[in-house]
C-alpha positions as CSV (number, residue, x, y, z in Angstrom):
1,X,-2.8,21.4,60.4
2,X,-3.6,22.5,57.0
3,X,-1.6,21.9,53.5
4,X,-2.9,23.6,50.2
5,X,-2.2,21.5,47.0
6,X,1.3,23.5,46.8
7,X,2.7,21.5,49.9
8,X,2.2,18.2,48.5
9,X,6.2,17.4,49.8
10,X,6.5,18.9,53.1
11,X,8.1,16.7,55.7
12,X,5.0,14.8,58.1
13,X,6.1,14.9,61.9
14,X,4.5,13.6,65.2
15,X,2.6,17.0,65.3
16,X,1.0,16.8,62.1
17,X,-0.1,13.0,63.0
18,X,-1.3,14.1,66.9
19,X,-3.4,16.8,64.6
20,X,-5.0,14.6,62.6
21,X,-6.0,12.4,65.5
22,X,-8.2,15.3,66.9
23,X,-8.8,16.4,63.6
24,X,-10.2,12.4,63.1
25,X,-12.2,12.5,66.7
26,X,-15.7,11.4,66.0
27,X,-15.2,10.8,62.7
28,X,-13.1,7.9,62.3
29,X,-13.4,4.4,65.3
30,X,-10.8,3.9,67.6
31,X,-10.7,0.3,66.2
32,X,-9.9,-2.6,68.3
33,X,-7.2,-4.7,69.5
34,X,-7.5,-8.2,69.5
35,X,-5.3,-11.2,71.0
36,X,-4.4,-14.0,68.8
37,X,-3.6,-17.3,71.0
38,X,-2.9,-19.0,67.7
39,X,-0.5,-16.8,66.1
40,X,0.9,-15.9,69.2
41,X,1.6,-19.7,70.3
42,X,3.6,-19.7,67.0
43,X,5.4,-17.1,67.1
44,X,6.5,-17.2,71.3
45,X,5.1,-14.3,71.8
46,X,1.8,-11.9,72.3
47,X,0.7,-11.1,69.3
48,X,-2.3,-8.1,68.5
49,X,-4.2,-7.9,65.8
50,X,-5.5,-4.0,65.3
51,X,-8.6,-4.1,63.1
52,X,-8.5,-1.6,60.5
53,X,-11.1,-4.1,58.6
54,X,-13.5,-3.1,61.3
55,X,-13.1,0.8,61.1
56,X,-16.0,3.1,58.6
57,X,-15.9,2.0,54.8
58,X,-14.4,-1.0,55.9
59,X,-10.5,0.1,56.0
60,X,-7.6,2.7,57.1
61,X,-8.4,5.3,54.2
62,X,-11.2,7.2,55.8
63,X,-8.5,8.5,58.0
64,X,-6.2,10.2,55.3
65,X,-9.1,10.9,52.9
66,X,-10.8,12.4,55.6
67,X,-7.7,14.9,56.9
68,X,-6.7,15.8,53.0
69,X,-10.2,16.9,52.0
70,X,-10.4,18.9,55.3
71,X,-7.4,20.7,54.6
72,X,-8.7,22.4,51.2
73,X,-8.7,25.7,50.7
74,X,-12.2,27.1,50.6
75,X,-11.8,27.9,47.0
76,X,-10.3,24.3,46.0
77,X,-13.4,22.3,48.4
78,X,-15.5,24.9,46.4
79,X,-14.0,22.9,43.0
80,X,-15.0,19.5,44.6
81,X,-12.5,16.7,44.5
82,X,-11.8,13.3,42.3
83,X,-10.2,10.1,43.3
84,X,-9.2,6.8,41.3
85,X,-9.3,3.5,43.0
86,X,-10.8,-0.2,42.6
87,X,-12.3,0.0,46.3
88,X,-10.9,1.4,49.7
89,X,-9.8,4.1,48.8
90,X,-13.1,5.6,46.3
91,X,-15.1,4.5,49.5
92,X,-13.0,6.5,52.0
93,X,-13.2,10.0,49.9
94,X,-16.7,9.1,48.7
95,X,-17.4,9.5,52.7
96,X,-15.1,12.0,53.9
97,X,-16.5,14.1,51.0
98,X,-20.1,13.5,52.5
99,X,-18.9,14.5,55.9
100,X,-17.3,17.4,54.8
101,X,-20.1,19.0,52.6
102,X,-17.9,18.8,49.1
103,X,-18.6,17.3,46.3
104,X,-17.0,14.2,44.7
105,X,-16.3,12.1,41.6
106,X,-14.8,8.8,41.7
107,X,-13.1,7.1,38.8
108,X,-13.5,3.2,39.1
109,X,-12.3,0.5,36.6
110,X,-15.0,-1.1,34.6
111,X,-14.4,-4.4,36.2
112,X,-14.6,-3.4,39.8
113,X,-16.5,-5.1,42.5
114,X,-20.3,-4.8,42.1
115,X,-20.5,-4.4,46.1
116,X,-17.3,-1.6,46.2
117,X,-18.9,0.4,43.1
118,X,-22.1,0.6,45.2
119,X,-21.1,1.4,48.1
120,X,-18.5,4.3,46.9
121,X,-22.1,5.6,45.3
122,X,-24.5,4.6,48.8
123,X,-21.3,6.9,50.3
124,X,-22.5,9.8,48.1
125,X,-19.7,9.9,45.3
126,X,-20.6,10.2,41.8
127,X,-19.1,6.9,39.9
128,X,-17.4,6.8,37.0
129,X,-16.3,3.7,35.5
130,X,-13.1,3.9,33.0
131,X,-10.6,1.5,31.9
132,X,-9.9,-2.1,32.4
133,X,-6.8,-1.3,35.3
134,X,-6.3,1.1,37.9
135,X,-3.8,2.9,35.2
136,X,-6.1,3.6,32.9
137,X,-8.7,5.0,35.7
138,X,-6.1,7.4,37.3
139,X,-5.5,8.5,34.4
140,X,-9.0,9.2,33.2
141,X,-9.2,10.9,37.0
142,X,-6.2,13.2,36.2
143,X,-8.1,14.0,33.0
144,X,-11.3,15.1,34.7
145,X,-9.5,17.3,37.7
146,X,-7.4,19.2,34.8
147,X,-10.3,20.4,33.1
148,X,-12.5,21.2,35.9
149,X,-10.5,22.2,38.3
150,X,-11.5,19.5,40.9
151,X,-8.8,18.4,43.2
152,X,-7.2,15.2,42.6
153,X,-7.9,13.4,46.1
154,X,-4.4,10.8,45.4
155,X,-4.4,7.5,47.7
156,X,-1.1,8.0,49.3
157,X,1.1,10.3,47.8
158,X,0.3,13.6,49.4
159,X,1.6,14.5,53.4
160,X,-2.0,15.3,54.8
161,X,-2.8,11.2,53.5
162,X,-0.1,10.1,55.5
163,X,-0.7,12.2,58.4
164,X,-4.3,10.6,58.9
165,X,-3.3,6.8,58.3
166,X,-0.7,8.0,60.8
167,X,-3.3,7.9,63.4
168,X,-3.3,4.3,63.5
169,X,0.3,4.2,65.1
170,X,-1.1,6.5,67.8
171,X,-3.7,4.4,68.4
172,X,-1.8,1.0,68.7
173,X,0.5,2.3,70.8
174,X,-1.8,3.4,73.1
175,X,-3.4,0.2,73.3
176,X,-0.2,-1.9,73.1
177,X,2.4,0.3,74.8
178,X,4.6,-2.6,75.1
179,X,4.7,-3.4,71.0
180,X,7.8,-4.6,70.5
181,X,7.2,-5.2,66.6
182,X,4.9,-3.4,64.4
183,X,3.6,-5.6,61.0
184,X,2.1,-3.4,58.2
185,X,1.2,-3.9,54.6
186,X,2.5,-2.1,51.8
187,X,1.1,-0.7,48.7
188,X,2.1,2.7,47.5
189,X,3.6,3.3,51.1
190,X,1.1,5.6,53.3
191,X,-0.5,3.6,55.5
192,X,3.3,2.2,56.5
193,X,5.1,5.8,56.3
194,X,2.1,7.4,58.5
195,X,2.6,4.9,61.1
196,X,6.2,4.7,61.4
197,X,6.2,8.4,61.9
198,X,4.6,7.8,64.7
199,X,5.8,4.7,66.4
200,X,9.7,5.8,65.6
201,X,8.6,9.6,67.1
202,X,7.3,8.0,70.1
203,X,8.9,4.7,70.6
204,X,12.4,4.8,68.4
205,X,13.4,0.9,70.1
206,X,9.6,-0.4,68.3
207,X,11.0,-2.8,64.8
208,X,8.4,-1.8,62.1
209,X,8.8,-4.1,59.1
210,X,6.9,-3.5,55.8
211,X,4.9,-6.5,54.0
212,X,4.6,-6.6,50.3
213,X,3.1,-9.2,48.0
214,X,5.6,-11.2,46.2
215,X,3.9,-10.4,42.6
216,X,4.0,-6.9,43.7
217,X,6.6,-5.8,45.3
218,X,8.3,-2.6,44.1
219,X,10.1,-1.9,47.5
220,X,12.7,-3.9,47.6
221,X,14.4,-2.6,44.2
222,X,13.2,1.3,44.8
223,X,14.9,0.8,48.6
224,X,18.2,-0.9,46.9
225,X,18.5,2.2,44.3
226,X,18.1,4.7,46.3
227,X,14.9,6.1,44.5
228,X,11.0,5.0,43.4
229,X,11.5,2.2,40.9
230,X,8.1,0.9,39.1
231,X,7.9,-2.8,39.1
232,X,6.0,-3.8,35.6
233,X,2.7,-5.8,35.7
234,X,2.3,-5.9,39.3
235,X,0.0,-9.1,40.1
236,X,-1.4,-10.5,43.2
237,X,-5.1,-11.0,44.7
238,X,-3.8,-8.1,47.4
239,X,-5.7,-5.3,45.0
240,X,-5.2,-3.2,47.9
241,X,-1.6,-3.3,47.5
242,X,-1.1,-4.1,44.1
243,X,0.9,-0.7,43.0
244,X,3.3,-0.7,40.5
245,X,5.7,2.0,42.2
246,X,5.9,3.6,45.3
247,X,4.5,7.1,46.0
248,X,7.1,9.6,46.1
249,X,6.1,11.0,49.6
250,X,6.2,7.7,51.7
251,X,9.0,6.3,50.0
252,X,11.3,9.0,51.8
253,X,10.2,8.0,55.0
254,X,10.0,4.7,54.5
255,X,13.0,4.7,53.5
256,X,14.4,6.3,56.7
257,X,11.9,5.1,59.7
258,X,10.9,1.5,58.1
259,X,13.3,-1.4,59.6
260,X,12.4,-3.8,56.8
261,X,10.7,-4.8,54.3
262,X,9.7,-8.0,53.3
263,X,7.1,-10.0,50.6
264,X,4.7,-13.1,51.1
265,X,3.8,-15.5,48.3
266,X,0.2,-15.5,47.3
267,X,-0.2,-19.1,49.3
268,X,0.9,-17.6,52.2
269,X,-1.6,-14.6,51.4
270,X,-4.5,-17.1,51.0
271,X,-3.7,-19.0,54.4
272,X,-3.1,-15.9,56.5
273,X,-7.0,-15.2,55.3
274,X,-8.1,-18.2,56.2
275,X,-6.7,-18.0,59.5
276,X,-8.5,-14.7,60.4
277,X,-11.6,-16.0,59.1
278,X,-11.7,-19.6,61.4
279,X,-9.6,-18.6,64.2
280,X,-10.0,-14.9,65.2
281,X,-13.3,-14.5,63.3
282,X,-12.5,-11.3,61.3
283,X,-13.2,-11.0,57.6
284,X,-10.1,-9.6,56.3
285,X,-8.7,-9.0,52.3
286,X,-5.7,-10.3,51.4
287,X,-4.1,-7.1,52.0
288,X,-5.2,-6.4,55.2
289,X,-4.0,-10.2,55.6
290,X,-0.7,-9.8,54.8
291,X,1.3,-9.2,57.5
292,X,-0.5,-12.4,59.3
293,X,0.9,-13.8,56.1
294,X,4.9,-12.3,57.5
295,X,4.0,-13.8,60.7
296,X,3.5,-17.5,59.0
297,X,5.9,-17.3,56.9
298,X,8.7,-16.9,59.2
299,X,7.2,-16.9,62.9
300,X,10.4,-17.0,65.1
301,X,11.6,-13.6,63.0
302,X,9.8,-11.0,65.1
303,X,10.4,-9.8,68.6
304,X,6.7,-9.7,70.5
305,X,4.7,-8.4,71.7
306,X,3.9,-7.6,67.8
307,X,1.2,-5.9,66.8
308,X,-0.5,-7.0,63.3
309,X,-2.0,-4.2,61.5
310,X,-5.1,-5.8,59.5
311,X,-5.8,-3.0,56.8
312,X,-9.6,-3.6,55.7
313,X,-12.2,-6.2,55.0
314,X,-13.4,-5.4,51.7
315,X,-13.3,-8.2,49.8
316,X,-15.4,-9.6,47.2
317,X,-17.5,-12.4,48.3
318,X,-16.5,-14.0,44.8
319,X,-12.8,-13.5,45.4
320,X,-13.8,-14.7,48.9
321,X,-14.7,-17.9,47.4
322,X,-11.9,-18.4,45.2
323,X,-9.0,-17.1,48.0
324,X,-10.6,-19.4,50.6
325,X,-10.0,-22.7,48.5
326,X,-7.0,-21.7,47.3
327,X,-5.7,-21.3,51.4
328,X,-7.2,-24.6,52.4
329,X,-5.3,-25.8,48.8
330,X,-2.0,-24.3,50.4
331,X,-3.0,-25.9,53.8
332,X,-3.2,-29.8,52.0
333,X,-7.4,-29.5,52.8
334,X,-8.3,-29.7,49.3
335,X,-7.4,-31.3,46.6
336,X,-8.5,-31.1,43.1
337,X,-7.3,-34.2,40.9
338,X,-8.9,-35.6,37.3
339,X,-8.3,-39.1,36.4
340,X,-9.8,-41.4,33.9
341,X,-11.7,-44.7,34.0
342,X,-13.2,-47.1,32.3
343,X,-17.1,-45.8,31.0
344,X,-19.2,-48.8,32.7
345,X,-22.4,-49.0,34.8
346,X,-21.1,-48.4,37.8
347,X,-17.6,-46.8,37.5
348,X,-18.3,-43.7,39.4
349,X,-20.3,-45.3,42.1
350,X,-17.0,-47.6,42.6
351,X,-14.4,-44.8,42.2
352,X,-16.6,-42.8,45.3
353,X,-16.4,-45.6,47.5
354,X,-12.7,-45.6,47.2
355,X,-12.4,-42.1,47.8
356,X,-15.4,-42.9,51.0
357,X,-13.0,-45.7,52.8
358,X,-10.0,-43.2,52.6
359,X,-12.3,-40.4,54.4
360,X,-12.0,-37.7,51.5
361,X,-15.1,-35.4,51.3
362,X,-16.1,-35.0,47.7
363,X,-17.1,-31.5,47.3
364,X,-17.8,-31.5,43.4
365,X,-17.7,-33.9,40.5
366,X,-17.4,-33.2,37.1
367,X,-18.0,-36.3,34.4
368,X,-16.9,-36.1,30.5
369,X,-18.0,-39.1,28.7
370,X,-17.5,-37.6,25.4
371,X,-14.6,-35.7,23.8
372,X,-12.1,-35.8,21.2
373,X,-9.3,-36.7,23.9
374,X,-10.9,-40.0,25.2
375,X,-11.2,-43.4,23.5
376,X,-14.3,-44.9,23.3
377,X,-14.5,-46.9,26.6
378,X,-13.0,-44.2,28.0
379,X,-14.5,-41.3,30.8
380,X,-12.5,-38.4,32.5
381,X,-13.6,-36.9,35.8
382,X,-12.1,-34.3,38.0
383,X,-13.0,-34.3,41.7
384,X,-13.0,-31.3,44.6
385,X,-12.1,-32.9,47.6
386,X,-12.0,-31.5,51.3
387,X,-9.0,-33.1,52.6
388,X,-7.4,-33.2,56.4
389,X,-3.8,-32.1,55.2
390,X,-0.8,-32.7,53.3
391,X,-0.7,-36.4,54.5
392,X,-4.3,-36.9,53.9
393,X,-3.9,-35.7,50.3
394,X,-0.8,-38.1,49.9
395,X,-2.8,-41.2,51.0
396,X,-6.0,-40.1,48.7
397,X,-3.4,-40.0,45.8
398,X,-2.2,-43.5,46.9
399,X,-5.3,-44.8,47.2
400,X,-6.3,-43.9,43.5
401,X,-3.4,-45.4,42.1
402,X,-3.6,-48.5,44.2
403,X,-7.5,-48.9,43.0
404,X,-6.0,-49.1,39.7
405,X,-7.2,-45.5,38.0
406,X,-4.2,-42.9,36.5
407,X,-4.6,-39.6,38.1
408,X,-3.9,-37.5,35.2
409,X,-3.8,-34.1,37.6
């Protein structure tokens, strides 16, 4: 299987996929499939989780990266290649081009991930960073390839790319021939397209459904019009499918193989983290997260066995931090509330034992004795809490107010 830069629309079929498999063979993991007793109690059914966050750069697109680069024509690997992208993607081309022996030039946004930036460079890529968004970077990419000649390496909108993330249909139904439901994110459509190529060529009966972040979601409308529609200001913590508009390639077939698409809130992204993290011990982006985030969100809606695709594990330790807390926020296990009280010897001392006979953990305090807002006997403090749930973080709230302090948020 080989396409030059001229075939960027030609149909992709079982064959192409089966041809990227042995065109992937020792280069990209056979990742694993793992059982999930929780989401599976939930739902009533098996449910898989195939980890994608455990493959080579840390997600799907080393397989597509990999197949388009090794399609080149001599002369046009000869002319190197150039990719834009905030992570995932630069990492995957920045080590398929090392593999391959061509040269590459990555195009990052200026406010990109310390640990992403230096792996796409540890990978072998040259980095460039451009631009505050993803736009701006693509388009500084475009720039470069037109007046080089490098080929412009695009994340999803190009047959061989689909072809390779393919491969992970084959694989899943290998390892779950009985999948009765396949769950896959969606950002620009390749990863999705390339597997239901597969699944539908080789098991028509098998539902796939689409996931999409809410704040992102340009499927929906482009799938009701008939056509690619751009959705303005995309905006979700799911960088790795926060696109704007989907690429005209996979939007065809998604359009014809894909059951359904649906879109999770960025709550239910932040739990369905979580979950991975405590209960099946996988460090997963919100991306890769979000079809565990479908599965939450509606549990009784899928048919099992289902088979969860978890996209990568790249995420920032800092976004980590600041997903994490805001999942255990969604799940009522922390609580952040300010309040004022009277400045005395003592106050604060009094309010924690309050807060210690209702069992809430205090994580943080933060104490304003002076400011404009406050009268003169007068302090403000805002607590992090860990709380036990919803009706742990009623009966903190109740507390407060029945101690005699106003809980101002």
């Amino acid at each position: 299987m080989s396409y030059s830069t001229a075939d960027s629309f030609r149909p992709v079929t079982l064959d192409d996929v089966r041809g990227a498999q042995k065109m992937l063979s020792g280069v990209a993991r056979v990742t694993a499939m793992e059982g999930s007793r929780h989401l599976s109690q939930m739902v009533g059914a098996p449910v898989h989780l195939k980890c994608e966050n455990l493959q080579r750069t840390g997600s799907f697109k080393l397989r597509g990266a990999y197949v388009r680069i090794a399609g080149l024509l001599p002369e046009e690997r000869a002319a190197g290649v150039v990719a834009a992208s905030a992570g995932n993607h630069a990492q995957g081309v920045a080590l398929a081009s090392s593999l391959l022996g061509v040269r590459s030039t990555v195009f990052m946004p200026k406010g990109a991930p310390l640990p992403k930036v230096s792996a796409t460079r540890d990978y072998g890529a040259e980095v460039r960073l451009h631009g505050q968004v993803v736009d701006e970077t693509l388009a500084a990419a475009q720039e470069y390839a037109a007046e080089t000649g490098a080929v412009f390496i695009h994340p999803f909108d190009h047959p061989d790319i689909i072809a390779g993330q393919g491969t992970v249909g084959l694989e899943l139904l290998e390892q779950c021939p009985e999948a009765r439901t396949v769950l896959v994110g969606i950002g620009g459509g390749g990863l999705a397209a390339g597997i239901a190529v597969a699944v539908k060529a080789l098991r028509p009966e098998v539902r796939v459904v689409g996931v999409q972040a809410a704040g992102a979601a340009a499927y929906p409308p482009s799938l009701a019009a008939g056509r690619p529609v751009s959705v303005q200001n995309p905006a979700t913590m799911a960088d790795g499918i926060k696109v704007g508009r989907p690429g005209d390639v996979p939007f065809k077939i998604i359009d014809e193989l894909v059951d359904e698409v649906r879109t999770v809130s960025e709550d239910e992204l932040s739990a369905a983290l979580l979950l991975c993290l405590e209960r099946a011990k996988l460090v997963v982006e919100p991306a890769g997260a979000s079809p565990v985030a479908a599965l939450l969100s509606d549990p009784g809606a899928f048919e099992g066995p289902v088979v969860a695709v978890l996209s990568g594990g790249n995420v920032d330790p800092v976004l980590m931090e600041r997903v994490l807390r805001h999942g255990m926020a969604a799940q009522g296990r922390y609580l952040a509330v300010r309040l004022r009280l009277t400045d005395r010897p003592g106050a604060l001392a009094t309010l924690l034992g309050v807060l210690s006979v209702v069992d809430a953990n205090v994580l943080d305090v933060s104490h304003v004795r002076t400011d404009p807002r406050l009268g003169l006997t007068e302090a403000e403090v805002e607590l992090h809490l860990e709380t036990k749930g919803p009706a742990h973080c009623t009966e903190v709230g109740q507390a407060l107010r029945e101690a005699g302090y106003t809980v101002i948020g």
